[in-house]
C-alpha positions as CSV (number, residue, x, y, z in Angstrom):
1,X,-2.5,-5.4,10.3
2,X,1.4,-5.7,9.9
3,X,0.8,-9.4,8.9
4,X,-1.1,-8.2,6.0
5,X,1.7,-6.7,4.3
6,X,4.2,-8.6,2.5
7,X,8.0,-8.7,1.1
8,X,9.5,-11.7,-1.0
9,X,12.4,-11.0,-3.2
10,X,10.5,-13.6,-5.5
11,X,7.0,-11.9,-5.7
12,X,6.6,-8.9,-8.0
13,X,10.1,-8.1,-7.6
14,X,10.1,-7.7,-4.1
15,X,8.0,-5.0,-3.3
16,X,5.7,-5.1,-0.7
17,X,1.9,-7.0,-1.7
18,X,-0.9,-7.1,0.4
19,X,-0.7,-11.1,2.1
20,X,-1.8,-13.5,-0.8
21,X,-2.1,-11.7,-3.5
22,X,0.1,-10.1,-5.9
23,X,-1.2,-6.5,-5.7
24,X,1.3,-4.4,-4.9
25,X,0.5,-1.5,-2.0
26,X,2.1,1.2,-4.4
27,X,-1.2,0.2,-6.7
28,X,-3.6,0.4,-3.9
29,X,-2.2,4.2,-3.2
30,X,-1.9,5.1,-6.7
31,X,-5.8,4.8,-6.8
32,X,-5.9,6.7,-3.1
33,X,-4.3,9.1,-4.4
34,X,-6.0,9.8,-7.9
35,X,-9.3,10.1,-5.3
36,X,-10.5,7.0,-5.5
37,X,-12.7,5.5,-2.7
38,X,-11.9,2.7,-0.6
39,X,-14.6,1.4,-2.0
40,X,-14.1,1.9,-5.6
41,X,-10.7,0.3,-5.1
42,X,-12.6,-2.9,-3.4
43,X,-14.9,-2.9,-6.1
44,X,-11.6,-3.2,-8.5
45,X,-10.0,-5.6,-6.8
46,X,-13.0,-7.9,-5.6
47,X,-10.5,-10.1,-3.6
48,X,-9.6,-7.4,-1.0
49,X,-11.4,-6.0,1.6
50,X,-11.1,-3.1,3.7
51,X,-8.8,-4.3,6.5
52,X,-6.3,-4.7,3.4
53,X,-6.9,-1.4,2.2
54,X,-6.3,0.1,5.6
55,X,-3.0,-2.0,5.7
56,X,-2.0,-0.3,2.7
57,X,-2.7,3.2,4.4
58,X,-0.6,2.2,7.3
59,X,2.1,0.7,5.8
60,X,2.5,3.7,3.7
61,X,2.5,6.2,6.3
62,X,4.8,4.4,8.5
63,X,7.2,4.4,5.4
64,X,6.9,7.8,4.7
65,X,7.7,8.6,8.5
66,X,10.7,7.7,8.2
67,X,11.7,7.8,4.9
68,X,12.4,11.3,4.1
69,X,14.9,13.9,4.2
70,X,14.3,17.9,5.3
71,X,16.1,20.5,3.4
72,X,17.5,23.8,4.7
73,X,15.1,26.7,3.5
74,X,18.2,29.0,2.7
């Protein structure tokens, strides 16, 4: 799934696309997270399927695993 993730400095300003296209991840969660269905995203973006979409999911969580900082509760 790794492979279906992708980062060029030269395509949409670096940020990471799913492989072949130029639709950026941070899209494909921004409809995740406004509830959309896997399948409502596929049926928005006809080209993807649902290996892509679940690329997305992963690439995301294993970002936010270690991308985050804990604060002291005072």
């Amino acid at each position: 799934m790794e492979s279906r993730i992708q980062i060029y400095p030269d395509v949409c300003n670096g940020r990471p696309v799913i492989a072949g296209t130029r639709i950026p991840v941070q899209t494909v969660m921004e409809f995740l997270g406004a509830g959309d269905s896997i399948e409502e995203v596929l049926e928005e973006y006809p080209s993807l399927n649902r290996e892509d979409i679940y690329a997305c999911m992963q690439f995301a969580a294993r970002l936010m695993a270690n991308h985050y900082e804990v604060r002291k509760i005072a």
